[in-house]
N, CA, C and O atoms as a CHARMM CRD file, in Angstrom:
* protein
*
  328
    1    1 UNK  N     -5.91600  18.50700  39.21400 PROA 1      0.00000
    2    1 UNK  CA    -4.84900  17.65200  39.68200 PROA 1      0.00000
    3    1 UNK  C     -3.88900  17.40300  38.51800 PROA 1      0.00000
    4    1 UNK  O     -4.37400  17.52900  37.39300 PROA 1      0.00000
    5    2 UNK  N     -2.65100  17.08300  38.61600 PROA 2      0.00000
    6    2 UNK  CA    -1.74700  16.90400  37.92700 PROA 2      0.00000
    7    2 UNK  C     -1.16900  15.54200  37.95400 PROA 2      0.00000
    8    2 UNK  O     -0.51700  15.02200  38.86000 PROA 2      0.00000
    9    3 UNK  N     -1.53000  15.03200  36.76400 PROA 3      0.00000
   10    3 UNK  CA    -0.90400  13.34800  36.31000 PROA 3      0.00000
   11    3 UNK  C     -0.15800  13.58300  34.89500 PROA 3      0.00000
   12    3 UNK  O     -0.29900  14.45400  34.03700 PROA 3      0.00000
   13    4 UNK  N      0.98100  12.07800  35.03000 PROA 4      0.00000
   14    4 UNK  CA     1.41000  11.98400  33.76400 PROA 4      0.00000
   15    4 UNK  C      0.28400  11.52700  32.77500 PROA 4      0.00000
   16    4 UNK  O     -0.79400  11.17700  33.25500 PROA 4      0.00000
   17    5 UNK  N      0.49300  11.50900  31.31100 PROA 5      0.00000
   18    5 UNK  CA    -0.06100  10.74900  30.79100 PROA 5      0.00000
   19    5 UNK  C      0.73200   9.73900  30.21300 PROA 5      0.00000
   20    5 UNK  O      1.83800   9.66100  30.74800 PROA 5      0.00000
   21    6 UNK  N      0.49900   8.79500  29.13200 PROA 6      0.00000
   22    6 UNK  CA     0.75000   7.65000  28.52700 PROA 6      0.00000
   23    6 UNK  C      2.43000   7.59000  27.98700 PROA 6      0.00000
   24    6 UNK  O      3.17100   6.61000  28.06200 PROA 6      0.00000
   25    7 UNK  N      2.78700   9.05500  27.38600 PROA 7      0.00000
   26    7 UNK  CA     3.72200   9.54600  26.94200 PROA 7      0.00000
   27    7 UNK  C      4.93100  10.56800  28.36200 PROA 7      0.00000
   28    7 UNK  O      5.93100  11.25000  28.13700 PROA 7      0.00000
   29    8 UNK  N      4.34000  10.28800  29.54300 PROA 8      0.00000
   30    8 UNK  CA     4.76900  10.56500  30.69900 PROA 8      0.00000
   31    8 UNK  C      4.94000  12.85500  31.04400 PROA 8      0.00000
   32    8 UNK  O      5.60800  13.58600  31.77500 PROA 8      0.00000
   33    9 UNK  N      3.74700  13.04800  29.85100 PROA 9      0.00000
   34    9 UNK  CA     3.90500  14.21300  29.77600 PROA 9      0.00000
   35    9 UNK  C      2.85800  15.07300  31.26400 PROA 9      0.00000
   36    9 UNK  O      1.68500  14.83400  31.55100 PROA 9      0.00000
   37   10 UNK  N      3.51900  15.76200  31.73900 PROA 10     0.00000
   38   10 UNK  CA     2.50300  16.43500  32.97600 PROA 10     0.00000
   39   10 UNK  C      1.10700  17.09700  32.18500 PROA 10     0.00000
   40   10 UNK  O      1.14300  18.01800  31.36900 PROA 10     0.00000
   41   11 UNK  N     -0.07000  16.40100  32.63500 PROA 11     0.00000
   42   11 UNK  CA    -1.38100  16.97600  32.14200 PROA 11     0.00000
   43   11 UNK  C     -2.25200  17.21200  33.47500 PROA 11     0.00000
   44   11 UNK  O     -2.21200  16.58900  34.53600 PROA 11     0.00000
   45   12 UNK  N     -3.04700  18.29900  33.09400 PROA 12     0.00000
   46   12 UNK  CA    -4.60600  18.81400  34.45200 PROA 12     0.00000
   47   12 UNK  C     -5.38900  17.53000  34.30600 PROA 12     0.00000
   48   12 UNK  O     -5.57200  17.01100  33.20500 PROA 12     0.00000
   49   13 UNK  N     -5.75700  17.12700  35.21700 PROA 13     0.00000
   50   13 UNK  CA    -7.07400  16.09800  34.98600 PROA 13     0.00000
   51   13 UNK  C     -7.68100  16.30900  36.10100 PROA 13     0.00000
   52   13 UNK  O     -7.15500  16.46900  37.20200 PROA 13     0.00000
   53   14 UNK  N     -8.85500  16.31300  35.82300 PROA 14     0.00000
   54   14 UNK  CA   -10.06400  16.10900  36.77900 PROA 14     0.00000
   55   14 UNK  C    -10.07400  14.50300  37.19700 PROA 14     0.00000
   56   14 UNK  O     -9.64700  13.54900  36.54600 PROA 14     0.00000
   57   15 UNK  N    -10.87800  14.53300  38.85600 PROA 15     0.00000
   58   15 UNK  CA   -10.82000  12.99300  39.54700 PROA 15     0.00000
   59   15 UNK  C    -12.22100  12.83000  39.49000 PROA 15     0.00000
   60   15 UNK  O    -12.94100  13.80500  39.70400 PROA 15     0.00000
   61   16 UNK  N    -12.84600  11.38500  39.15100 PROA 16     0.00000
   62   16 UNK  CA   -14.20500  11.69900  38.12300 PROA 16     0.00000
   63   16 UNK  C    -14.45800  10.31900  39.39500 PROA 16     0.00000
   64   16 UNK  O    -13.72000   9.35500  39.59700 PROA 16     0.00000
   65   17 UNK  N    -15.62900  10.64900  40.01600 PROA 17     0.00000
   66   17 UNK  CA   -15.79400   9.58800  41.00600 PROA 17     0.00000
   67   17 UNK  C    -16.90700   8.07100  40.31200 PROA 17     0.00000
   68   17 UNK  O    -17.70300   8.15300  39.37600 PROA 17     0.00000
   69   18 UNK  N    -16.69600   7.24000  40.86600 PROA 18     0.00000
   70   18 UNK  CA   -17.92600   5.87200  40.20600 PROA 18     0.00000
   71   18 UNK  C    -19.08600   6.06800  40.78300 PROA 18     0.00000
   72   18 UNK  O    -19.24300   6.22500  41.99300 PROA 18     0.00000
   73   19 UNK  N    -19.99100   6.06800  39.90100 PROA 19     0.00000
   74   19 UNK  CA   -20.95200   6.14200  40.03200 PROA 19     0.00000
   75   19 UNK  C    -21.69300   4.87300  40.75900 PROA 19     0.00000
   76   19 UNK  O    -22.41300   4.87700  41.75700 PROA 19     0.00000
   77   20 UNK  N    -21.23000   3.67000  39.83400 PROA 20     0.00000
   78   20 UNK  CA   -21.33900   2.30700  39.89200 PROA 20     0.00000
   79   20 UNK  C    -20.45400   1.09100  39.33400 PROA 20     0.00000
   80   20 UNK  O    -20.03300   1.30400  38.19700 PROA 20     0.00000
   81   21 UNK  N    -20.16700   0.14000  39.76800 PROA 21     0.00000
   82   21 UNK  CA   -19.41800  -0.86900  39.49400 PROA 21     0.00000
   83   21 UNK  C    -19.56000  -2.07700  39.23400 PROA 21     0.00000
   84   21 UNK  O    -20.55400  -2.60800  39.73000 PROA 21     0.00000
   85   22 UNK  N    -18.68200  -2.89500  38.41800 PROA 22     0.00000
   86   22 UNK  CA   -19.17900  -4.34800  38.84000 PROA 22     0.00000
   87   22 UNK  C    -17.53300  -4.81800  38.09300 PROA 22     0.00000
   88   22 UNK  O    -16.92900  -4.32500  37.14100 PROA 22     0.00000
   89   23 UNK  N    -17.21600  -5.87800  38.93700 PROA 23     0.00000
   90   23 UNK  CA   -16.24200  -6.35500  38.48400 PROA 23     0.00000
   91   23 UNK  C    -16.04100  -7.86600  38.67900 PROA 23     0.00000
   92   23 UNK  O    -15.68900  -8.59700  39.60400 PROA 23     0.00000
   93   24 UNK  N    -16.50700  -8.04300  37.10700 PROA 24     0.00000
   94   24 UNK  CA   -16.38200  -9.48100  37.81200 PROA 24     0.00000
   95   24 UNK  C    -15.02900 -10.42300  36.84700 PROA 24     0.00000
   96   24 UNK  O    -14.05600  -9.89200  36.31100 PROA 24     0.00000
   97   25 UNK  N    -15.33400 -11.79100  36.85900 PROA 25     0.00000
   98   25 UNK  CA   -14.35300 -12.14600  36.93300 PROA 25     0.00000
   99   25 UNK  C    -14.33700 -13.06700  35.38900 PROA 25     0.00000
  100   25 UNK  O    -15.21300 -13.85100  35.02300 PROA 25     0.00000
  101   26 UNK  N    -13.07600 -12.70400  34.64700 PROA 26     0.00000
  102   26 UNK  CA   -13.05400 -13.52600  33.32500 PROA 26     0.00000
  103   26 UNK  C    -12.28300 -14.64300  33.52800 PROA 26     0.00000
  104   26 UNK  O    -11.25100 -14.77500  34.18600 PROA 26     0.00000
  105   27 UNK  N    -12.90100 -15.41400  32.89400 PROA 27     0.00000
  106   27 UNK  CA   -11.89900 -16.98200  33.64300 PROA 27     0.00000
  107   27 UNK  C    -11.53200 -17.81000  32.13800 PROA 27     0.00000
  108   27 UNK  O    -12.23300 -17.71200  31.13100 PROA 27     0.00000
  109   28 UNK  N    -10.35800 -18.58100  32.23400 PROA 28     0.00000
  110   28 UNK  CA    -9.72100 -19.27400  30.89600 PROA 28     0.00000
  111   28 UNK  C     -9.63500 -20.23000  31.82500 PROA 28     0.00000
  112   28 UNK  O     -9.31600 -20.19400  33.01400 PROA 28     0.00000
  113   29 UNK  N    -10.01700 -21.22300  31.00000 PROA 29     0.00000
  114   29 UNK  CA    -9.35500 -22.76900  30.90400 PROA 29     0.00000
  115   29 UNK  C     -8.05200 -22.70500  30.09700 PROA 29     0.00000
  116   29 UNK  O     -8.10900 -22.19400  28.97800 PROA 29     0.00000
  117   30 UNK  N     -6.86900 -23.18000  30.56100 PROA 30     0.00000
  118   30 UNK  CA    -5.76600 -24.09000  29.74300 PROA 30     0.00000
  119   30 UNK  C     -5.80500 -24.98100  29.85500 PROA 30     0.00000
  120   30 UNK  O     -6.46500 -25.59800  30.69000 PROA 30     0.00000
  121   31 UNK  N     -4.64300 -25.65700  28.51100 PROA 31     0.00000
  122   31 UNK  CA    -4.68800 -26.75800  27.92100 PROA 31     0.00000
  123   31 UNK  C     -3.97800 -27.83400  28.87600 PROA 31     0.00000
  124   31 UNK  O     -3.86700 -29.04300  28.67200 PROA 31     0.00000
  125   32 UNK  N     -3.48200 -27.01100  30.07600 PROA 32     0.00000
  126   32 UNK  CA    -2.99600 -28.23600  30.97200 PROA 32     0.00000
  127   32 UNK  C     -4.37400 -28.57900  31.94200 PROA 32     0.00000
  128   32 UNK  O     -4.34600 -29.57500  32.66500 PROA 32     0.00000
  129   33 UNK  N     -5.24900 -27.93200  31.91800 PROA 33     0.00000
  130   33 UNK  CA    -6.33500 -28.44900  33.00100 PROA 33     0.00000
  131   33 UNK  C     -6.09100 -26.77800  34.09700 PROA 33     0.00000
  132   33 UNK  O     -6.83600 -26.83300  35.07500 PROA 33     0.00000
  133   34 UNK  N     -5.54500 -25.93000  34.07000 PROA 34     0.00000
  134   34 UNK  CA    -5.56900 -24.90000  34.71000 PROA 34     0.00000
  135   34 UNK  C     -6.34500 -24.00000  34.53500 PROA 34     0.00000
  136   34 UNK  O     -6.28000 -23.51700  33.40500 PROA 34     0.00000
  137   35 UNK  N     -7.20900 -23.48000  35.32800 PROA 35     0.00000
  138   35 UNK  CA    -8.03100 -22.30600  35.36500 PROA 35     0.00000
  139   35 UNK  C     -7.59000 -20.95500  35.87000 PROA 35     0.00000
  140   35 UNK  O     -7.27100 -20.78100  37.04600 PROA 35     0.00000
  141   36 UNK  N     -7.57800 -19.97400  34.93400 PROA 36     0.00000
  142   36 UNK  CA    -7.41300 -18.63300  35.91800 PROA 36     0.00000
  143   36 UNK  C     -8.30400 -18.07300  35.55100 PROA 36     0.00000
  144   36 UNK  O     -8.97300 -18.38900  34.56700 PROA 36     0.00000
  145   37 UNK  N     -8.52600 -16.93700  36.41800 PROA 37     0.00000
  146   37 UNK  CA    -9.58500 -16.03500  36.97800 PROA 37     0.00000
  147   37 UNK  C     -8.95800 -14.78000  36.73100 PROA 37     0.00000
  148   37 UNK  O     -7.77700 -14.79500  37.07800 PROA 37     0.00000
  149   38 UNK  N     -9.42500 -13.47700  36.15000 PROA 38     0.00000
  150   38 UNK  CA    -8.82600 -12.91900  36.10800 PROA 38     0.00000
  151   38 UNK  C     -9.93100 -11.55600  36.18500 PROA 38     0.00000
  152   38 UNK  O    -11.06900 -11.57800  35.71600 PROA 38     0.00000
  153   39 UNK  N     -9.24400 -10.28200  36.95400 PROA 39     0.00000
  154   39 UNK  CA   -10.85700  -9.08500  36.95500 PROA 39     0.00000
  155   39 UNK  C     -9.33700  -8.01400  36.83900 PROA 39     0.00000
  156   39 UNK  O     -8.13700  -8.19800  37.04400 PROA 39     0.00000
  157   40 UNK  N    -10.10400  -6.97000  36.44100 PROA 40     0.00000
  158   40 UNK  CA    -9.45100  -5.38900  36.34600 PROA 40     0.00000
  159   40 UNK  C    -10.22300  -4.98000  37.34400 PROA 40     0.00000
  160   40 UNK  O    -11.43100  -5.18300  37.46400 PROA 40     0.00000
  161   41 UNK  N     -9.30900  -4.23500  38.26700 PROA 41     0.00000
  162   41 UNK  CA    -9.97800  -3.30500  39.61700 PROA 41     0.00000
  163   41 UNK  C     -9.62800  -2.14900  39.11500 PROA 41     0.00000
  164   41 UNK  O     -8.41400  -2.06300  38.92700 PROA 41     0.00000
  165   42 UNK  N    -10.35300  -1.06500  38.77900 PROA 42     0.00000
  166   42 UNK  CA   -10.07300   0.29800  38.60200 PROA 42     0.00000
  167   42 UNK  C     -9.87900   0.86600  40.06900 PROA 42     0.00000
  168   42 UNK  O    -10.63500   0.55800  40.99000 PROA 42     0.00000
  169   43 UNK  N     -8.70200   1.79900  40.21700 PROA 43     0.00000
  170   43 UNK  CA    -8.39700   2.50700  41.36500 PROA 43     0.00000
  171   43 UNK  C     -9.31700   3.78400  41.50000 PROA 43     0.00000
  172   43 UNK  O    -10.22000   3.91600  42.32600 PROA 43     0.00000
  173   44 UNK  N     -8.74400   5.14100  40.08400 PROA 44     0.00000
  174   44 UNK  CA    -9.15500   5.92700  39.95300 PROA 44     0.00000
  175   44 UNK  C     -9.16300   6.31000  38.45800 PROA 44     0.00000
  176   44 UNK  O     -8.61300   5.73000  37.52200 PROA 44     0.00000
  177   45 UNK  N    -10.03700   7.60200  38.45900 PROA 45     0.00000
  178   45 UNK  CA   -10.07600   7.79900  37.46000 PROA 45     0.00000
  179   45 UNK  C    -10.06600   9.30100  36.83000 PROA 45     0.00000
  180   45 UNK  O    -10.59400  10.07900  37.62400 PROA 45     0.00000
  181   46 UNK  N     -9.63200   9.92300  35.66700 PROA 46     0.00000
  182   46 UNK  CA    -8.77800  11.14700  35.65300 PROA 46     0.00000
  183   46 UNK  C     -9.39800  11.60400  34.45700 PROA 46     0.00000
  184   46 UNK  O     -9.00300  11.07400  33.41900 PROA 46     0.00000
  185   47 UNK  N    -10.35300  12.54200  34.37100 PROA 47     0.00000
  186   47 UNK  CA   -10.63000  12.51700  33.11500 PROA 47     0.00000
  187   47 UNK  C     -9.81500  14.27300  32.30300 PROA 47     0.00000
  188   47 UNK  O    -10.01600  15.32300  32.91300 PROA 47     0.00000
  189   48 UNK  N     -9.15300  14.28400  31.25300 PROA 48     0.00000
  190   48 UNK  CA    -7.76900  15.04300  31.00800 PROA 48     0.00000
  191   48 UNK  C     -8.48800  16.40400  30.81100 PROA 48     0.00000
  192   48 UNK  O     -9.03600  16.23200  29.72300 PROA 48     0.00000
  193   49 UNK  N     -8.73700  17.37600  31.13100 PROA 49     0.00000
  194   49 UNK  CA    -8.63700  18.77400  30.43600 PROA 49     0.00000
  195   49 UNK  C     -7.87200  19.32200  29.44300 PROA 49     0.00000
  196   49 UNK  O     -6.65500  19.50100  29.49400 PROA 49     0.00000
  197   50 UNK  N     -8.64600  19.59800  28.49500 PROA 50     0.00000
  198   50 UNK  CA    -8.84100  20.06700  27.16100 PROA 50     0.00000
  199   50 UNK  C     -7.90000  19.16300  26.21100 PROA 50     0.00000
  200   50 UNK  O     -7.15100  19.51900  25.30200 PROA 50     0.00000
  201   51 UNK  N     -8.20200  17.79700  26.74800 PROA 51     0.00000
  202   51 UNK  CA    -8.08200  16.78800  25.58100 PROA 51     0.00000
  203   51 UNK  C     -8.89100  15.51800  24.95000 PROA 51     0.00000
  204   51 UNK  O     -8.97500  14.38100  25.41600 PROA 51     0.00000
  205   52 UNK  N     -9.44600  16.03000  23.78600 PROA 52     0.00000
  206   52 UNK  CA   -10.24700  14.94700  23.09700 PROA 52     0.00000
  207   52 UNK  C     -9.09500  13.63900  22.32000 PROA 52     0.00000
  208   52 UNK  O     -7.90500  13.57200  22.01200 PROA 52     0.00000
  209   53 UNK  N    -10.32000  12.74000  22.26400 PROA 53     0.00000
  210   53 UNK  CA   -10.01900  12.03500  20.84500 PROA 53     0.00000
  211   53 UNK  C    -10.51600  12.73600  19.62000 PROA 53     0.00000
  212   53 UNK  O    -11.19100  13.76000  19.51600 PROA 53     0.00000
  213   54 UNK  N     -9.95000  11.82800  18.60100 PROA 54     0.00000
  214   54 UNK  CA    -9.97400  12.00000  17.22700 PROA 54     0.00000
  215   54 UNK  C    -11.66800  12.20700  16.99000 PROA 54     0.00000
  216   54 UNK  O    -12.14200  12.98400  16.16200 PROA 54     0.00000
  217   55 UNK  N    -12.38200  11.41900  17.81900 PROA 55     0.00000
  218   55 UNK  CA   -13.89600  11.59300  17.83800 PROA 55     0.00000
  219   55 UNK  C    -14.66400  12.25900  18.18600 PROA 55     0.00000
  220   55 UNK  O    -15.77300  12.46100  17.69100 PROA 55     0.00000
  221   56 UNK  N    -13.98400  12.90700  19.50400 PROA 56     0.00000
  222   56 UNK  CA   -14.58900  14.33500  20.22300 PROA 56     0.00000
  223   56 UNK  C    -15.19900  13.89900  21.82200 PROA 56     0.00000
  224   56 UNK  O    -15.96800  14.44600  22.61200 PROA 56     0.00000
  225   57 UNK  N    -14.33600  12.49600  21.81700 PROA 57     0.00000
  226   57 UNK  CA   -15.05200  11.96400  23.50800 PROA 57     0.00000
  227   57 UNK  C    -13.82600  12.55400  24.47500 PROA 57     0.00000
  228   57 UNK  O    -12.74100  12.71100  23.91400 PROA 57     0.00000
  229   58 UNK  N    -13.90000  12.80600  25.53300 PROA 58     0.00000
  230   58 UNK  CA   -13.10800  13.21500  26.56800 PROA 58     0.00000
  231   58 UNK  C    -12.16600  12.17600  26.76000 PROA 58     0.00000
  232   58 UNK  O    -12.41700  10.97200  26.70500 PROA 58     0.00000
  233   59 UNK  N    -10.70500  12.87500  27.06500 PROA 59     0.00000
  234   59 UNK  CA    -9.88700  11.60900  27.05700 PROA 59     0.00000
  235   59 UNK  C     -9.68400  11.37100  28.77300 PROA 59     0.00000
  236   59 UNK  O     -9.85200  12.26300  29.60400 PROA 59     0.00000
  237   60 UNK  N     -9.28000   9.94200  29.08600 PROA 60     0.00000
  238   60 UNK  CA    -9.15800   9.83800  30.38500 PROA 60     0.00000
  239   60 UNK  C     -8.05600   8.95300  30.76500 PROA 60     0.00000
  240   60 UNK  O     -7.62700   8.25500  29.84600 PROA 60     0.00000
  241   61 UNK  N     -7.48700   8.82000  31.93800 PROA 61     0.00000
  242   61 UNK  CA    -6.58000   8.24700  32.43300 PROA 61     0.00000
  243   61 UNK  C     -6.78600   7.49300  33.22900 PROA 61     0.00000
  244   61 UNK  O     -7.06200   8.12400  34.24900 PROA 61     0.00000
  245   62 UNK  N     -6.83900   6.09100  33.46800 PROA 62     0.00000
  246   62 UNK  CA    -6.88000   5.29900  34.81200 PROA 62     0.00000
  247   62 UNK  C     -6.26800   5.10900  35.39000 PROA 62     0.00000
  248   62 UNK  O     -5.14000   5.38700  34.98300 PROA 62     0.00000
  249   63 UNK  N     -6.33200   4.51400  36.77300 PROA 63     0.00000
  250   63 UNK  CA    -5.38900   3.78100  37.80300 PROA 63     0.00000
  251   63 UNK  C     -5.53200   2.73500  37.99900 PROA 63     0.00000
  252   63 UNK  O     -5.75500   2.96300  39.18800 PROA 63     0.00000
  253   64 UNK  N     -5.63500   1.52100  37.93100 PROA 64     0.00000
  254   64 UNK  CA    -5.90200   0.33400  37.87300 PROA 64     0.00000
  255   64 UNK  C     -4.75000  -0.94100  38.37900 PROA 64     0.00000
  256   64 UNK  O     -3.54600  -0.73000  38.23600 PROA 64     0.00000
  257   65 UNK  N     -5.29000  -2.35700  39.01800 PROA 65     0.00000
  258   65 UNK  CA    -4.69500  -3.14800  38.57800 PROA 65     0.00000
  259   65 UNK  C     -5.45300  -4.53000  38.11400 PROA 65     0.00000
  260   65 UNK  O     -6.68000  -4.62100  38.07100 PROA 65     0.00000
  261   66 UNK  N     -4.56500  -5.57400  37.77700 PROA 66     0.00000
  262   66 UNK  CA    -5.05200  -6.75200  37.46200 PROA 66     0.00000
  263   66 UNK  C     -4.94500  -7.62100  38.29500 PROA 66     0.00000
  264   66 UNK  O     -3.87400  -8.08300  38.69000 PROA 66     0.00000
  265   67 UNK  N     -6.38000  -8.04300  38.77100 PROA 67     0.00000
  266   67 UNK  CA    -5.83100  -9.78900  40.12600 PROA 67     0.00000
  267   67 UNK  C     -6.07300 -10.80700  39.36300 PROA 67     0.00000
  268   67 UNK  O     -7.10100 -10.89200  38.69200 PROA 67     0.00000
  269   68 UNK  N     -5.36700 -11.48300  39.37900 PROA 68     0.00000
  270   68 UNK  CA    -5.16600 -12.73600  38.72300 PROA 68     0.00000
  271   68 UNK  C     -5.29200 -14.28700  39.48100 PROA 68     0.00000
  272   68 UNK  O     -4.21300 -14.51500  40.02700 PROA 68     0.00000
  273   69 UNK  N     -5.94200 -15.04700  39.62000 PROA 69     0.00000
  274   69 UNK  CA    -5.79200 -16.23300  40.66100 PROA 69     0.00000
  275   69 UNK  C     -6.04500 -17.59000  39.80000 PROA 69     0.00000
  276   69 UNK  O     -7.06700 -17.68100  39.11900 PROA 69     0.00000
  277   70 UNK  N     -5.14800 -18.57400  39.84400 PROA 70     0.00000
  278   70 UNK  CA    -5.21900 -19.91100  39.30100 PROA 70     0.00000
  279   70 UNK  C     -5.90700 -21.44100  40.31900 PROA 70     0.00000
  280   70 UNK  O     -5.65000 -21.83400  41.45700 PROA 70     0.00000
  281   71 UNK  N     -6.54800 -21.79600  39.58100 PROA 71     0.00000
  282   71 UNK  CA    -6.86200 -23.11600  39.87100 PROA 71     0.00000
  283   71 UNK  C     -6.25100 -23.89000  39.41400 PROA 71     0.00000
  284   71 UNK  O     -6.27900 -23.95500  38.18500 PROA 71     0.00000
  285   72 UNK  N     -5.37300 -24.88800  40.20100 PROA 72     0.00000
  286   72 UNK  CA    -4.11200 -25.63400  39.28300 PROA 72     0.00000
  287   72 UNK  C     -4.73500 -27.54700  39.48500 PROA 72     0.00000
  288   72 UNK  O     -4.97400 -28.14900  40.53200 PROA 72     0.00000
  289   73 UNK  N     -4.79000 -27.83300  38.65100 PROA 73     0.00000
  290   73 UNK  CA    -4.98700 -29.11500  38.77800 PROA 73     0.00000
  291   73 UNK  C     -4.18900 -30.25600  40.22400 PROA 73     0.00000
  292   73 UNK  O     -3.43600 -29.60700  40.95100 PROA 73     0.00000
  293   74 UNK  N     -4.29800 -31.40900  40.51100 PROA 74     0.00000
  294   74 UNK  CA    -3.71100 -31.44000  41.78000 PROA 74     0.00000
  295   74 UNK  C     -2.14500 -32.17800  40.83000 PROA 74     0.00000
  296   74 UNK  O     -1.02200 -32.27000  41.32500 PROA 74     0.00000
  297   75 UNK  N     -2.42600 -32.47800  39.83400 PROA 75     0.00000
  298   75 UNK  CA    -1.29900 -33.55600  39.05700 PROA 75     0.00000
  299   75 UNK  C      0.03100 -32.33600  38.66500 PROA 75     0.00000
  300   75 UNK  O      1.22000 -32.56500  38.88500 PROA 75     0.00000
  301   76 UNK  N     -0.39800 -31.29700  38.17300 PROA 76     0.00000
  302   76 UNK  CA     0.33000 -30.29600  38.18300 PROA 76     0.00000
  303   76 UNK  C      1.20700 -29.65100  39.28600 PROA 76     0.00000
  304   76 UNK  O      2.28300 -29.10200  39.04700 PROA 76     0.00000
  305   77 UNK  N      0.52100 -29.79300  40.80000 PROA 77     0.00000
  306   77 UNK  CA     1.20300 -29.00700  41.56600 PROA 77     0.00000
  307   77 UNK  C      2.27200 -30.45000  42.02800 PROA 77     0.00000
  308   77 UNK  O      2.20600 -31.64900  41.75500 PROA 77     0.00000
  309   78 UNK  N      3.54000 -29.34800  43.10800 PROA 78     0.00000
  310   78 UNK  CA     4.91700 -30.22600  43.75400 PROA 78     0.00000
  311   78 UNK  C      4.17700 -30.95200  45.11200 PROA 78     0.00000
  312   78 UNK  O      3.50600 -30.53200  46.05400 PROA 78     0.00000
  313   79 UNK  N      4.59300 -32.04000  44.75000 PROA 79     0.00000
  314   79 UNK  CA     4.50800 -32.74000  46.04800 PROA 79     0.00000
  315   79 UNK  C      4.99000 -32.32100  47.09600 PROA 79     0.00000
  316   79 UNK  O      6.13700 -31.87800  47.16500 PROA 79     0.00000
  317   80 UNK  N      3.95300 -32.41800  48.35800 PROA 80     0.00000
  318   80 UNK  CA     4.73800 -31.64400  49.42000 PROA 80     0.00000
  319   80 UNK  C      6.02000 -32.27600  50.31100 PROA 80     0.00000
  320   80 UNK  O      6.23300 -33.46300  50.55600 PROA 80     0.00000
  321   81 UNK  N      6.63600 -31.35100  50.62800 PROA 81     0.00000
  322   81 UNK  CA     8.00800 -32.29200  51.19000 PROA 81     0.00000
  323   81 UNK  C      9.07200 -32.34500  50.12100 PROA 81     0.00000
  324   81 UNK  O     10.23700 -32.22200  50.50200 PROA 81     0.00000
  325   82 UNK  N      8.75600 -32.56200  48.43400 PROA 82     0.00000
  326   82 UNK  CA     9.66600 -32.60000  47.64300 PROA 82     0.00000
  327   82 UNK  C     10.89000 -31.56000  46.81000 PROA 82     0.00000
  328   82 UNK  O     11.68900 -32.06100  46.01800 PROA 82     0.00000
């Protein structure tokens, strides 16, 4: 299959299926009393033909996004109606 890479150059990559998953969820407190939640969902995954790293591991490409969800304190949010 044919993807860009990082540098938007056309490269072969193989589509490398999951074996197994887990995605869970990293969460921050802020300093206003707000919590977010935050996980990486990998879409897919591309691993490049006939390109290493500097180390000799196979290089790969993801598809991914980030969900993000906040817990907002109630003092923080707009009054409704206002």
């Amino acid at each position: 299959m044919q993807i860009k890479d990082q540098d938007g150059v056309v490269v072969e990559g193989d589509v490398i299926g999951v074996a197994e998953s887990s995605e869970p969820w990293s969460e921050y407190t802020l300093n206003d009393g707000t919590i977010l939640k935050v996980k990486f969902v990998l879409g897919a995954v591309f691993r490049l033909k006939g390109k290493w790293t500097d180390d000799g591991d196979p290089m790969y490409i993801t598809k991914s996004q980030s969900v993000v969800m906040a817990i907002v304190p109630d003092k923080l949010k707009k009054a409704s109606g206002a």
